[in-house]
MOPAC internal coordinates of N, CA, C and O (Angstrom, degrees):
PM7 1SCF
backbone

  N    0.0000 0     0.00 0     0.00 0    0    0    0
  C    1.4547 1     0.00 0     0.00 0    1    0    0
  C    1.5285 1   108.32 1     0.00 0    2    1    0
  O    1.2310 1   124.48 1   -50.24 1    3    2    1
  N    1.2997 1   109.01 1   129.76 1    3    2    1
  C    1.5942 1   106.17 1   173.72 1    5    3    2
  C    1.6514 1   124.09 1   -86.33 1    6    5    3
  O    1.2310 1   121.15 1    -7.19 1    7    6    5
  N    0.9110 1   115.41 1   172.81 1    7    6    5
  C    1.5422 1   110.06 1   175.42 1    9    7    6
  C    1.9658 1    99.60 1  -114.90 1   10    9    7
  O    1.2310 1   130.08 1   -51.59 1   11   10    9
  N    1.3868 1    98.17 1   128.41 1   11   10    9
  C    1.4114 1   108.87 1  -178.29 1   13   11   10
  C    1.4133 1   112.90 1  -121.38 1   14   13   11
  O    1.2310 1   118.39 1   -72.17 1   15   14   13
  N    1.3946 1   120.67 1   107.83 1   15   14   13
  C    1.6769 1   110.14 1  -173.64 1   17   15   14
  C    1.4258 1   100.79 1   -96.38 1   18   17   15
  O    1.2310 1   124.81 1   -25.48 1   19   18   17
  N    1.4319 1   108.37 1   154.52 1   19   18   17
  C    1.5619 1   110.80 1  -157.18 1   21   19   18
  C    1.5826 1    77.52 1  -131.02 1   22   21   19
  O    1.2310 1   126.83 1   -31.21 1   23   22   21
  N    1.2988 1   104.47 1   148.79 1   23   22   21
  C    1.6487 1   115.57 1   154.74 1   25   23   22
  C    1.4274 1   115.03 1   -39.46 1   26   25   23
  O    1.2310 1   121.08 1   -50.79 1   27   26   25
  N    1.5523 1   115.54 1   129.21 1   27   26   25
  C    1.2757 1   110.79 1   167.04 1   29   27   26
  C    1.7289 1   112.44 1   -81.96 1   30   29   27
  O    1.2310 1   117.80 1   -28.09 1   31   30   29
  N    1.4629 1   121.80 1   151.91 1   31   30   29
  C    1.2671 1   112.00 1   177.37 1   33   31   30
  C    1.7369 1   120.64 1   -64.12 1   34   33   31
  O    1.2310 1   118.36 1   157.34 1   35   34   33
  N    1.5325 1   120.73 1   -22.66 1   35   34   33
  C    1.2023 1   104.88 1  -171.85 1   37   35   34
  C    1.4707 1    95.68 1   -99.97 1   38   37   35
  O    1.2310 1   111.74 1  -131.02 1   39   38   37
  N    1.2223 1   133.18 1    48.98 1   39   38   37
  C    1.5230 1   129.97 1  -162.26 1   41   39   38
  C    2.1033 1    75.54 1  -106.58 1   42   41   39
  O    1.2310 1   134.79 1   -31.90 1   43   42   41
  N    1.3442 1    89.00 1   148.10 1   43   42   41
  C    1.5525 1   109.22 1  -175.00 1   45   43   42
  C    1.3384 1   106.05 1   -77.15 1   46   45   43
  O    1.2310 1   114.38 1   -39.94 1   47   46   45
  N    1.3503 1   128.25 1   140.06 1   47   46   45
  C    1.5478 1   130.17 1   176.59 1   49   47   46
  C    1.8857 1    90.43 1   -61.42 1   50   49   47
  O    1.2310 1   128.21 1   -17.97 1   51   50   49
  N    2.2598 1   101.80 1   162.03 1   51   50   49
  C    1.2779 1    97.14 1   153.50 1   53   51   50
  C    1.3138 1   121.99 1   -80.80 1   54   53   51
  O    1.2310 1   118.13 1     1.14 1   55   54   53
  N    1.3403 1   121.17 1  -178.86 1   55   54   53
  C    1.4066 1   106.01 1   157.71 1   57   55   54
  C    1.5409 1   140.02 1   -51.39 1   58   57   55
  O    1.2310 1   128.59 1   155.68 1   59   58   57
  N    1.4303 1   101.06 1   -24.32 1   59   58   57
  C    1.3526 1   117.00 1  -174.53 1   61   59   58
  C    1.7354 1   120.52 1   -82.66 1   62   61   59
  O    1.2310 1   133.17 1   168.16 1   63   62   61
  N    2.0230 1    92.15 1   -11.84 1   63   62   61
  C    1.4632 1   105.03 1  -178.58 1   65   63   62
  C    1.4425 1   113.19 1   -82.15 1   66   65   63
  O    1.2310 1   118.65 1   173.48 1   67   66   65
  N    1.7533 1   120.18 1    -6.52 1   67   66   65
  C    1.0878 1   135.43 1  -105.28 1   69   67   66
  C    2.0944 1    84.50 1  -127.22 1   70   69   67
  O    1.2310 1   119.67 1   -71.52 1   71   70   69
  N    1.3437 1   118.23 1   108.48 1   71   70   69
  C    1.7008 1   111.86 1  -172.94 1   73   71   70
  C    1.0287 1   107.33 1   -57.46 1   74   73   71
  O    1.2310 1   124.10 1   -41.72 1   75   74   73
  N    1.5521 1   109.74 1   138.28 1   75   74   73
  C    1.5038 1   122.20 1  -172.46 1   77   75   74
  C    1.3207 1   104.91 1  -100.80 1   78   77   75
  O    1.2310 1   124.15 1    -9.52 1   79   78   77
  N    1.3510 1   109.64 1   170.48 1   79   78   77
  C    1.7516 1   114.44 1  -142.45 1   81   79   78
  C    1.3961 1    99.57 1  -144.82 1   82   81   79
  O    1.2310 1   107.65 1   -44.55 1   83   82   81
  N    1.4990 1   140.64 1   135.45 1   83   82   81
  C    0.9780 1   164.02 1   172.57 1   85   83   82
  C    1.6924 1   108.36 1   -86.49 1   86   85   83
  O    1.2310 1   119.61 1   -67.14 1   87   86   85
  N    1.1377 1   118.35 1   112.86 1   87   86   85
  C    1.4619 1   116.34 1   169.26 1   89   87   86
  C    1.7219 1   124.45 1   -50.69 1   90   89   87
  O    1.2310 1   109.21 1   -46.97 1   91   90   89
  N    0.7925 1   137.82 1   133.03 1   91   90   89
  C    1.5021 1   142.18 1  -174.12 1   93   91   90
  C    1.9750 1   114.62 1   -64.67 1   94   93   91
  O    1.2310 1   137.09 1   169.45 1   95   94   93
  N    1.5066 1    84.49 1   -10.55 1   95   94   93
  C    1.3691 1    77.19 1  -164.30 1   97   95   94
  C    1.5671 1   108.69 1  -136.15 1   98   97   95
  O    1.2310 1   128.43 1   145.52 1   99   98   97
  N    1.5330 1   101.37 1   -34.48 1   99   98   97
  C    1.1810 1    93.46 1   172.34 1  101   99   98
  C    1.7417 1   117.00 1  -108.76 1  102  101   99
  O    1.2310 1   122.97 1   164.80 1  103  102  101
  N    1.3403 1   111.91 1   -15.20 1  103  102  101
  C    1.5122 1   117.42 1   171.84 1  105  103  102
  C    0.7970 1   126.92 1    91.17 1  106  105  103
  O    1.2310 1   123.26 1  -157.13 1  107  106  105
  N    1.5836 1   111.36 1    22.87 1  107  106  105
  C    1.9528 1   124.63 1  -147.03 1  109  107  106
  C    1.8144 1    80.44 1  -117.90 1  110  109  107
  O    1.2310 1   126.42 1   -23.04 1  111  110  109
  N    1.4306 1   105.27 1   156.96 1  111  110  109
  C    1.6268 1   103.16 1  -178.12 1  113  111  110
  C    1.4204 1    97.05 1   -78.26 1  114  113  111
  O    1.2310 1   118.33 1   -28.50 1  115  114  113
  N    1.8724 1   120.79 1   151.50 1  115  114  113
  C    1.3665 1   123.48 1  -164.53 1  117  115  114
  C    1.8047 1    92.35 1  -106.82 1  118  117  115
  O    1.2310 1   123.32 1   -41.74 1  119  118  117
  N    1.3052 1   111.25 1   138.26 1  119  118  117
  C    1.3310 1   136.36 1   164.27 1  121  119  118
  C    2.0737 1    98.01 1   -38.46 1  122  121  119
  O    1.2310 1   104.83 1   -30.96 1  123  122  121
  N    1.2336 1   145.66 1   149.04 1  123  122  121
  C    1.0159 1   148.17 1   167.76 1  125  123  122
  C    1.8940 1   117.87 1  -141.67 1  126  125  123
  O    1.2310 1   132.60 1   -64.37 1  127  126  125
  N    1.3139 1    93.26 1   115.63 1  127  126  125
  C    1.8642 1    88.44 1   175.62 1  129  127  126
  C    1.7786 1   100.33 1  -120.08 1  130  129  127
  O    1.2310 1   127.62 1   -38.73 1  131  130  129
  N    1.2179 1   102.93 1   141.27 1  131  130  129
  C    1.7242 1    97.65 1   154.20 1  133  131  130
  C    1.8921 1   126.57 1   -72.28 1  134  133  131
  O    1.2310 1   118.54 1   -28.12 1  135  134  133
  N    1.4243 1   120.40 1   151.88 1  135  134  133
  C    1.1425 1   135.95 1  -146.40 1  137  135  134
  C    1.1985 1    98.31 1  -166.73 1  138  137  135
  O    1.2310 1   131.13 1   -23.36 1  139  138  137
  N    1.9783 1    96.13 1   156.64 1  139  138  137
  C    1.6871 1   100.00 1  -178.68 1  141  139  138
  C    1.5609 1   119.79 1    72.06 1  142  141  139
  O    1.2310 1   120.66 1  -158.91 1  143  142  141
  N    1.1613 1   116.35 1    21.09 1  143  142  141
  C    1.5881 1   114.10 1   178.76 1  145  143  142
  C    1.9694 1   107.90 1    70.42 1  146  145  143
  O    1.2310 1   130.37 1  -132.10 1  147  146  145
  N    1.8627 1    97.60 1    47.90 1  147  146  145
  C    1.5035 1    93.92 1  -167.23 1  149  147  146
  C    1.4546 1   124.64 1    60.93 1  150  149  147
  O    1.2310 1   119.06 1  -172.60 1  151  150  149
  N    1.2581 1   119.39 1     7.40 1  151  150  149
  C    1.5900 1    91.79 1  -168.45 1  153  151  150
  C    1.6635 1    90.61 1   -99.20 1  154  153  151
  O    1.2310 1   110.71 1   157.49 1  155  154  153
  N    1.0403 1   135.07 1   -22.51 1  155  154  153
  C    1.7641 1   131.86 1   173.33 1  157  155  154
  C    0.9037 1   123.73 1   -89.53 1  158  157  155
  O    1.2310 1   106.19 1    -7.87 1  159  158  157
  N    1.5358 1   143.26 1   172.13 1  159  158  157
  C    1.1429 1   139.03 1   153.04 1  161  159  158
  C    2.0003 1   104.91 1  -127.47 1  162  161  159
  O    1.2310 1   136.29 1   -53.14 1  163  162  161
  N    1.4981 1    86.06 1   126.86 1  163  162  161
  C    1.5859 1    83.03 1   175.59 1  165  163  162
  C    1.5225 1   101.18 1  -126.08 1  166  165  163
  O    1.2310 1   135.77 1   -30.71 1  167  166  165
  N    1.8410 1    87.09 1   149.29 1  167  166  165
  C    1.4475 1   118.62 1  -160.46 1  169  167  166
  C    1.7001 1   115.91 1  -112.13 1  170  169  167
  O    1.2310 1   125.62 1   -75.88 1  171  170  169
  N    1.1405 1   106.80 1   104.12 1  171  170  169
  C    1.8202 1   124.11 1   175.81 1  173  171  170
  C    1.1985 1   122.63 1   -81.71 1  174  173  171
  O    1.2310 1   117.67 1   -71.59 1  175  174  173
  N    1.5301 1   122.05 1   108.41 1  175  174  173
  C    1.2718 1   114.57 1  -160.67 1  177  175  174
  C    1.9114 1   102.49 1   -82.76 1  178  177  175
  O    1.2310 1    92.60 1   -74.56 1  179  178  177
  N    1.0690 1   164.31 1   105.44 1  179  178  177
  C    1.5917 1   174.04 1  -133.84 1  181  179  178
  C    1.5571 1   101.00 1   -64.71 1  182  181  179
  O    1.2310 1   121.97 1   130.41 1  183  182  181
  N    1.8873 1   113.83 1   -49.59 1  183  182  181
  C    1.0204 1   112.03 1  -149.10 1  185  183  182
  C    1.6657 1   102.82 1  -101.21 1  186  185  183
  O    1.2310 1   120.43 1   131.73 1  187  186  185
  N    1.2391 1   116.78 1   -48.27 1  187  186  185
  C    1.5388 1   139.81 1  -170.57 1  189  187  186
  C    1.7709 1   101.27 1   -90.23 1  190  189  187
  O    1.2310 1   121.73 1   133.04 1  191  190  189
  N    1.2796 1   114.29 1   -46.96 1  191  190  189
  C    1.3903 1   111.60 1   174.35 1  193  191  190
  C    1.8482 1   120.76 1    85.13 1  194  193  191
  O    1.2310 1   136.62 1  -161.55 1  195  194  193
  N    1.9989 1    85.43 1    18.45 1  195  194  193
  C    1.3034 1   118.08 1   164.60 1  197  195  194
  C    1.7437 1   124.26 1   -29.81 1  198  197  195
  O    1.2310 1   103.21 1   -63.35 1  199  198  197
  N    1.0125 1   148.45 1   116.65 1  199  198  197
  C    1.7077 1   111.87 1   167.82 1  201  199  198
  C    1.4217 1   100.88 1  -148.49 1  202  201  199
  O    1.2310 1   130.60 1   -29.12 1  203  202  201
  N    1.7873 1    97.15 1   150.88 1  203  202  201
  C    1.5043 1   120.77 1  -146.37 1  205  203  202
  C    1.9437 1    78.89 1  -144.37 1  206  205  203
  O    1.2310 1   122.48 1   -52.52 1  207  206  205
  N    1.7968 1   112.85 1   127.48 1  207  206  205
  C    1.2322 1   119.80 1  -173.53 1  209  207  206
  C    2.1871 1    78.39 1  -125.94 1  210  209  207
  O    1.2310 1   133.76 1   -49.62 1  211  210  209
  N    1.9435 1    91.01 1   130.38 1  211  210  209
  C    1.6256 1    70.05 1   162.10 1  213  211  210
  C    2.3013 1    93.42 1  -135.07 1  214  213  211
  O    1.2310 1   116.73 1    -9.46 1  215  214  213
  N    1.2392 1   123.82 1   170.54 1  215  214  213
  C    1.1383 1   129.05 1   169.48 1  217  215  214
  C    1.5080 1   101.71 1   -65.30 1  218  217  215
  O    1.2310 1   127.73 1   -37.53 1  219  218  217
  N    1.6392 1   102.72 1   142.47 1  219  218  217
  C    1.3566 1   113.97 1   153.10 1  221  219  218
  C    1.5658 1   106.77 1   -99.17 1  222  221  219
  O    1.2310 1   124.96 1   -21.12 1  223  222  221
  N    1.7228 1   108.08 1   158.88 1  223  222  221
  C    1.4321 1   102.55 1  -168.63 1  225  223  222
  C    1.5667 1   127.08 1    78.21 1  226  225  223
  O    1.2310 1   127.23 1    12.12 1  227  226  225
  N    1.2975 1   103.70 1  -167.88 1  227  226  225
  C    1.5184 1   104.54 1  -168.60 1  229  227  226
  C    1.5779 1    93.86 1  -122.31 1  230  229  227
  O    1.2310 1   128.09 1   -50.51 1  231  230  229
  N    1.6115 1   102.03 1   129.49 1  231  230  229
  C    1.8167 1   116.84 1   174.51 1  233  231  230
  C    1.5501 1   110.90 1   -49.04 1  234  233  231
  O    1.2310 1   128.47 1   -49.53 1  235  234  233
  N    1.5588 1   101.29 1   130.47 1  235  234  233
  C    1.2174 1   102.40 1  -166.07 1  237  235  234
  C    1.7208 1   107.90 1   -74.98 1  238  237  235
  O    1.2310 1   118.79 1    -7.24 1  239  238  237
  N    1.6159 1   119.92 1   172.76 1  239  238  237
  C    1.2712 1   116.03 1  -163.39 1  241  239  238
  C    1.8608 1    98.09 1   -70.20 1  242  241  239
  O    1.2310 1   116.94 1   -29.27 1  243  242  241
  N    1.4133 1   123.43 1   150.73 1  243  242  241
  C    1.4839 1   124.71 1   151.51 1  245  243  242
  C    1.3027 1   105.37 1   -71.04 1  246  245  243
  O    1.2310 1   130.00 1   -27.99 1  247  246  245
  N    1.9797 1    98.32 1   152.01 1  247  246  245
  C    1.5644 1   118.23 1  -169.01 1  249  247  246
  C    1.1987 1    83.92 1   -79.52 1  250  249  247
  O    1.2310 1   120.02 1   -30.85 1  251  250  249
  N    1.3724 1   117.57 1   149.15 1  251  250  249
  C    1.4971 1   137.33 1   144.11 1  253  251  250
  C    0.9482 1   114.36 1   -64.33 1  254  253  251
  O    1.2310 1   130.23 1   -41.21 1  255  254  253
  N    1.6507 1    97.88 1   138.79 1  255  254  253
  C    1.5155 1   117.85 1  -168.27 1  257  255  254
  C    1.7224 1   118.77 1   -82.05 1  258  257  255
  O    1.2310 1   120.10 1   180.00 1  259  258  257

């Protein structure tokens, strides 16, 4: 029997897995790092120095009030 390790699901995308982003203003592709304990990815625009942070995943539920 072999041993086969499979991706775990909460294993973090690479960067390269990671949707690439168009600057708003200048249209140049934006630099991207993960942030927040992985759960974001924020986006550096090179030229303008634009930046656009969006969630990876689905927003977690709000506490009840």
């Amino acid at each position: 029997m072999t041993n086969v390790t499979s991706p775990t699901p909460n294993q973090p995308p690479l960067p390269a897995d990671l949707p690439d982003r168009l600057c708003t203003w200048c249209r140049l592709p934006m630099k991207k790092r993960l942030v927040g304990g992985k759960q974001f990815v924020h986006y550096t625009c090179p030229k303008c120095v634009f930046q656009h942070t969006t969630r990876l995943g689905p927003k977690p539920p709000s506490p009840a009030h």
